[in-house]
N, C-alpha and C positions, 0 to 999 in steps of 0.2 A: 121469456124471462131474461132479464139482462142483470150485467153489474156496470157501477158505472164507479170508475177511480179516477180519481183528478190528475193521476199522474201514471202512467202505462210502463209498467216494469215486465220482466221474465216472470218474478213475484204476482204483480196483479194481473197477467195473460192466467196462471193458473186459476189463480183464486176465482177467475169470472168459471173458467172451466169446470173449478169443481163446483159449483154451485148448484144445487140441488135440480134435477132434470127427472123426470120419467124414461121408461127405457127406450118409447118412440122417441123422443125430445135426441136421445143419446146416439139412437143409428141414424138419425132424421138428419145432424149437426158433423156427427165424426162417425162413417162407415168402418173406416180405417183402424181407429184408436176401438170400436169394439171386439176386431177381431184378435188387434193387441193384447189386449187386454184379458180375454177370454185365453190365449196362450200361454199368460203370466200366473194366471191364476191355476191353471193347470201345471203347470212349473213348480209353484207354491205348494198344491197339493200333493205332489210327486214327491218333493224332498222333505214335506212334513212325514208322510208314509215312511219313507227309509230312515227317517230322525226315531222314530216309535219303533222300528221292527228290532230294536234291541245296539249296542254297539259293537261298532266291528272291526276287527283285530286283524291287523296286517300282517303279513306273512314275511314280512319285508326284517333280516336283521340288521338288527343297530350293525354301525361300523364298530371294532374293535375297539379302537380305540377308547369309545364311550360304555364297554361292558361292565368297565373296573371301575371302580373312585378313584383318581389319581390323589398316587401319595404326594401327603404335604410336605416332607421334606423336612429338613431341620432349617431353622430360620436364620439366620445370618448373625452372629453377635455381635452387639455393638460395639465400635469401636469410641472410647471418649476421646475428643480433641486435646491436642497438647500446644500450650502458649510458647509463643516468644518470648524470651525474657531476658531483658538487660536491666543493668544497672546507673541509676542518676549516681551523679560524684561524690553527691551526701551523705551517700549508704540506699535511698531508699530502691528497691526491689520491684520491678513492670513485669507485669503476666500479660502479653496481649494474645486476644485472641481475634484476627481480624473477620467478620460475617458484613461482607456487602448488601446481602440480600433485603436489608431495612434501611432506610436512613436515619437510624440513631444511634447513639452512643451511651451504653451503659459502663459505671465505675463504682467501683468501691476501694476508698484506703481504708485497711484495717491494720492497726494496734495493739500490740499486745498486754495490752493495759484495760481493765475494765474492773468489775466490782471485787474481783478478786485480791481487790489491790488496795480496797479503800480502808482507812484507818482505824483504830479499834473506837467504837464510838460516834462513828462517821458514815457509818452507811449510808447509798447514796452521793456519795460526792463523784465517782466517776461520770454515774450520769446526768449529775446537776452539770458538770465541766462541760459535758458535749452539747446539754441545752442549751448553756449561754453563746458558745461557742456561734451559731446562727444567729443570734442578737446582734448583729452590726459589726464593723470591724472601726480600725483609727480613720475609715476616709468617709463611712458611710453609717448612719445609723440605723437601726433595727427595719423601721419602716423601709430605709431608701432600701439597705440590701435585698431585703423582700419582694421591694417593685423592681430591681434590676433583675432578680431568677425570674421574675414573672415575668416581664418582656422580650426574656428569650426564650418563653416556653421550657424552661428548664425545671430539671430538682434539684435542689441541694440541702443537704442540711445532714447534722450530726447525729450521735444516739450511743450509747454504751450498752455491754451484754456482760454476762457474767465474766468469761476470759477477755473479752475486747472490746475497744472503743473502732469507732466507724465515720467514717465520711462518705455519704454513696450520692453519687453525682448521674443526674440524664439528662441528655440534650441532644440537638442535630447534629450532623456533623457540621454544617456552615456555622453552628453557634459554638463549638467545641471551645476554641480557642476563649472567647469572652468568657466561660462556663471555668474554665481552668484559671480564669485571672481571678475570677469570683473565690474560686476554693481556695487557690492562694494566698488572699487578705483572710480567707476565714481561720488557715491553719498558721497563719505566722504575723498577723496584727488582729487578734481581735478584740472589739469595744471595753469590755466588761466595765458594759455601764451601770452604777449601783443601784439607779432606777430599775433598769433591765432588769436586773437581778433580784430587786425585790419582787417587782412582778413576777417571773419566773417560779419564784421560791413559793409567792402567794397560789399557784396555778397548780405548781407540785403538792403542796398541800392540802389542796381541793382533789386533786386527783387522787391521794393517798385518804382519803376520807370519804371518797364516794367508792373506793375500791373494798372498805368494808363491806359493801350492800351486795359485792358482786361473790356469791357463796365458790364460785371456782377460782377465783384467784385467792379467795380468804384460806382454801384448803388447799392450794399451791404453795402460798408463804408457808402458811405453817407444817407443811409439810416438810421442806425443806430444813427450816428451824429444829424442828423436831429429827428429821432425821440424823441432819450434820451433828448437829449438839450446839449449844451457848459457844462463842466466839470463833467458831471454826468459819473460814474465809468464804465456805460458798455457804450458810448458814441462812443469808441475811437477802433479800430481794436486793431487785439491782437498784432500785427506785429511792432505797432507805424507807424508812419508818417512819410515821409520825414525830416517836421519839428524835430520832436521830438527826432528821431534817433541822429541827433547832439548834445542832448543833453547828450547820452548816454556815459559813460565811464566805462574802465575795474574796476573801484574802486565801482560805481553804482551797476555791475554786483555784485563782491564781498562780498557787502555789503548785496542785494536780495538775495545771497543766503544762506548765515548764519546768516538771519532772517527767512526764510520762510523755508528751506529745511531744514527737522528735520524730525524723526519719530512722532513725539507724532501728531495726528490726519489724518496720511495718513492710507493708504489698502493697501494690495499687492495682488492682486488679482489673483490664481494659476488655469489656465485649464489644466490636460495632463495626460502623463503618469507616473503618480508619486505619491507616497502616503506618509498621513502625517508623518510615525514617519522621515522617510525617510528626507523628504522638512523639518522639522521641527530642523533637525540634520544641513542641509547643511546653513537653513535659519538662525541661532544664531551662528555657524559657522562665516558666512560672514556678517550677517548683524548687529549681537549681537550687537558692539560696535559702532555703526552710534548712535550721539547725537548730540542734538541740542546746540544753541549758544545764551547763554539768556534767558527773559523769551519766555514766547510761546506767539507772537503777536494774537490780535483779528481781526477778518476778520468780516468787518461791512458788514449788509445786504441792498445792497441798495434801495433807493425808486421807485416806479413807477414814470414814467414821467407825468409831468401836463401841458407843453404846448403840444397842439396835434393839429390837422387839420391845413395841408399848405400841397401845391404842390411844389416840389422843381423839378427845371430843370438841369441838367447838359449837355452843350453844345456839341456835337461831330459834327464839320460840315463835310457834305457828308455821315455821317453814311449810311449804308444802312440799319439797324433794326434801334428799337428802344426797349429800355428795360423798362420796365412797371413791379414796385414795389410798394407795396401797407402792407404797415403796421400800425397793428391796436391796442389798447392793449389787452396782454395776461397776464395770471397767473405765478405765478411761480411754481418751481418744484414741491410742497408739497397740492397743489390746490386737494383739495376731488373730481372735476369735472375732472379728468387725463380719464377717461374712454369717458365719453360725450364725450368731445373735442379729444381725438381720435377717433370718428366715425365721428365726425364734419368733421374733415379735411379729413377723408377718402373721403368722399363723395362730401367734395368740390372740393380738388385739390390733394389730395394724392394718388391717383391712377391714370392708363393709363384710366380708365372708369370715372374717377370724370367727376363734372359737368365742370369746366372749361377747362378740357383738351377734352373732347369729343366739346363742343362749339367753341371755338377757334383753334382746330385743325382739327378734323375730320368734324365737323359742315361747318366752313365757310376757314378753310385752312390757318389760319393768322402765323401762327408760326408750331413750331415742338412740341411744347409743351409748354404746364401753368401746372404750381403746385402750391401746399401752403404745411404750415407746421405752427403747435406752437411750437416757441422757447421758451421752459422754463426754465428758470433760477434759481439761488438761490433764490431770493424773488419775482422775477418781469418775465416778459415777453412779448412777441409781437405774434401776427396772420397776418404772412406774405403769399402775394400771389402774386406770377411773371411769366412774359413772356417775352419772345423776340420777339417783333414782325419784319412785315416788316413796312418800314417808312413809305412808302403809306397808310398803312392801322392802323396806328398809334390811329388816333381818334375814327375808326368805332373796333377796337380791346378796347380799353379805354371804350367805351360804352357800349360793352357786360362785361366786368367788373363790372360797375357798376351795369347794369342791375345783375346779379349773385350775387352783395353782396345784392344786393335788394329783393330778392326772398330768401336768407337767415334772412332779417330781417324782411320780410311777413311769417316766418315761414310753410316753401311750404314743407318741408321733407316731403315724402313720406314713408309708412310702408316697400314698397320692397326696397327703398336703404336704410333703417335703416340696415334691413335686409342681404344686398349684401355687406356693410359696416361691420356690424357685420363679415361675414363669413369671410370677406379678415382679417381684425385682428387677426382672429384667426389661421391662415394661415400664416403670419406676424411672429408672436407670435412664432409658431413652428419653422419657418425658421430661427430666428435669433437667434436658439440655436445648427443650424446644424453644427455650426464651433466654433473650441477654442475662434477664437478672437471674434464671436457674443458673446460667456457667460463671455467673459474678459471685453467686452465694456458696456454691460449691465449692470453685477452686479458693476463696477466700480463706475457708476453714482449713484446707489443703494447705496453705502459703503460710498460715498463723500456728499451724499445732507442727509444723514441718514433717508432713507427711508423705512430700516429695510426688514432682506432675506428673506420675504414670499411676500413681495411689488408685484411683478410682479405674483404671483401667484393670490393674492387680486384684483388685476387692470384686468387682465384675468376674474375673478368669475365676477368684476362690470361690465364687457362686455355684459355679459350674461344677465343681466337684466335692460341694458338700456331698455328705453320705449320714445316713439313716443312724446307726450308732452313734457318731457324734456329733448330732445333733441332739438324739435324746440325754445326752452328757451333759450337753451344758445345758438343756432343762432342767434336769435334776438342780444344777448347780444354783440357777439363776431365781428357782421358786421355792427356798429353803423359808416359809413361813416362821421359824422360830426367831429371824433375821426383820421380819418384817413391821416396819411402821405404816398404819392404820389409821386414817384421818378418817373423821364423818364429822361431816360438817350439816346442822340442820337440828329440830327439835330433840333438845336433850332427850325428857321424860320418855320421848317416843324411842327413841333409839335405844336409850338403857332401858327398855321395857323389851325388846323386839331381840338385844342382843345379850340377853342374860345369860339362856342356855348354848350360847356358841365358845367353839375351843379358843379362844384369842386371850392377849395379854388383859390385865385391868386395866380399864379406861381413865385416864387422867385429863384433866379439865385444861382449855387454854384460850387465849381471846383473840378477837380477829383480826392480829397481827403476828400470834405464835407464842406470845407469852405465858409464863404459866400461872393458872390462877389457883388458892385453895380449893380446897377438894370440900364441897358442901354436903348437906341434906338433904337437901332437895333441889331440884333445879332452879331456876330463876323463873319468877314469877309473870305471866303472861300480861 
């Protein structure tokens, strides 16, 4: 018997080999490889026998070293980085923090001007001002300015927040320079062209119109609305209203911004690859000559809210959730309790493991998730906490809420989630400095509410020696239900059917912008 292969490898020397032979065929060809073979297999047999006769245990001890677990040790705490910073001649204020290790450059100028500030009847106009603001300047029109950040692979563009307006800039470092000429036409020649504007206005409008359809921003605004009261400063979205938007015009815009946009009391805040004499050449270069128009307006601090506890309903017939908001008062930015109250909220609802997301999700299945958060402000704030649930389970999901703010004001904190709370902070903490824009968004709010470059290094140390008693203090403080506004947003019928027999304020009607509407018979019809 033969093989025959076109092409004679190690591969086909076997293959002819193994090729099916009798056992004459096999001593008759390889004398040699029989008796081989007959040794291997005996081999085989021998260590299979010792594999079966059970396992066997060495007499041999571990070295020492390996008896114990070695301890883990305490973990090193982080340290946050602290900026360079000097000052342009104009007033305006550089945080740099220089990080070779990328070749980009992250920035943000921040302002202490945003909705806070907008006029009674005007809402929205901080953030109509920073829209336009990327619409072209006097050298370049909307489109050109657009294809210029585009062909250096840059970002640029404006935006307002409740306390502040924004200009956040990214690029390479070899584009840096073109990137800063660009920002500089944006903050001190820009277009405001009335076409732009009208567009703009048209787009804002569309946006504040599809933002009805979206049931958690609908119970944001009106949450807020409801909680501040009728004309209190942080009352109103940043974006404006429907209503308000009408009231806006390109002279309004013109006007917000050669009051408010100036150097003297902003940051520019520098992540990258770039050091100061460097930035400091390109930054008085381009920004030298930005000045303000008039005096420098005061930015009043506004008050806590004093009406508190109502249920507010906002109607969505057929919904199939329902969204469940719950805001209560909080502190503002400058509050000595910033450490408490971020372990507070870790442990309520600020993590995948808090108590409300493990109860309402993993517990009983009602939503995808609950969180909370303190929003703190310039003077003021709120201790918000939300879900989405499904409509069916509307009331028995409202109930484990209250029950949970209720085991916060029995002060039930336990020393391991003090503990599990602590660790994720500090884990937190690291993380939000693994990227340019975490140390741009950061130290930003740091530089604006003037809560001085060691602030988060400080808030870090008072982590470390929260303690068990006062922390359940400022739960008690922080989940005082009687205080509480109660947004659900989603089918009426269903919900005042679901929440009759529950301890909460009466439910007042509003629409989905925050407004209040009479109080009917019946719900609105399907």
């Amino acid at each position: 018997m033969s093989c025959t292969l076109r092409r004679r490898t190690p591969l086909s020397t076997d293959l002819c080999q193994a090729a099916p032979m009798g056992s004459a065929d096999v001593r008759e060809h390889h004398p040699m490889k029989s008796a081989f073979l007959r040794r291997v297999a005996l081999a085989v047999a021998l260590s299979l026998l010792a594999a079966c006769s059970g396992p066997q245990v060495s007499d041999t001890k571990l070295p020492g070293k390996l008896d114990v677990r070695p301890d883990n040790g305490v973990a090193p705490l982080f340290t946050p980085p602290k900026p360079e910073r000097f000052e342009l001649a104009n007033g305006l204020q550089v945080w740099l923090f220089s990080r070779t290790t990328l070749p980009l450059v992250t920035a943000s100028l921040t302002l202490p001007a945003g909705a806070v500030v907008d006029p009674d009847g005007k809402a929205g106009l901080a953030s109509l001002t920073a829209s336009m603001l990327s619409e072209g300047t006097e050298r370049l029109t909307s489109l050109e300015f657009a294809d210029e950040v585009e062909v250096l692979g840059a970002t640029l563009s404006a935006s307002s927040g409740q306390d502040s307006s924004q200009v956040f800039l990214q690029t390479l470092p070899r584009n840096l320079e073109a990137t800063l000429a660009l920002a500089s036409e944006l903050l001190m020649t820009p277009r405001f062209d009335p076409k732009e504007f009208e567009r703009i206005h048209q787009l804002t409008s569309n946006s504040l119109q599809q933002r009805q359809d979206e049931p958690k921003a609908v119970a944001s605004i009106t949450g807020t609305r409801a909680f501040f009261g009728e004309g209190h400063p942080y009352a109103h979205p940043v974006d404006g209203t429907l209503e308000s938007l009408e009231n806006l015009s390109l002279e309004d815009v013109k006007t917000f911004y050669s009051t408010y946009w100036r150097p003297e009391g902003a940051t520019l805040v520098v992540v990258g690859d770039v050091d100061r004499k460097g930035l400091e050449g390109l930054l008085n270069e381009k920004l030298g000559t930005w000045q303000g128009k008039g005096p420098v307006p005061e930015i009043a601090n506004p008050v806590a809210p004093t009406s508190l506890g109502r249920t507010v309903i906002v109607d969505v017939p057929g919904a199939p959730q329902t969204v469940i908001r719950f805001l209560m008062p909080g502190p503002g930015i400058r509050t000595p309790d910033a450490a408490t109250l971020e372990l507070l909220n870790t442990l309520f609802g600020g993590s995948f493991t808090s108590r409300i997301n493990q109860n309402l999700r993993e517990d009983k299945g009602y939503t995808y998730g609950a969180r909370s958060s303190f929003v703190m402000l310039r003077s003021t704030g709120y201790f918000v906490g939300s879900s989405s649930v499904r409509t069916e389970v509307t009331g028995a999901a409202l109930a484990e809420f209250l029950k949970e703010y209720r085991r916060l004001e029995a002060g039930d904190i336990t020393a391991d989630e003090l503990e599990r709370s602590r660790a994720t902070q500090n884990a937190d903490m690291v993380q939000l400095f693994e990227t340019q824009s975490g140390v741009v968004s950061a130290f930003s709010d740091v530089a604006l509410y003037g809560l001085g470059e060691d602030h988060l290094e400080k808030l870090l140390a008072a982590l470390q020696v929260v303690q068990l008693p006062g922390l359940n203090d400022q739960a008690r403080r922080a989940s005082d239900l009687s205080n509480a506004t109660l947004i659900l947003v989603g089918d009426r019928a269903e919900i005042e059917r679901q929440i009759a027999e529950l301890p909460i304020a009466p439910a007042e009607l509003r629409d989905k912008e925050g407004a209040h509407l009479p109080r009917e018979t019946e719900p609105t019809n399907r």
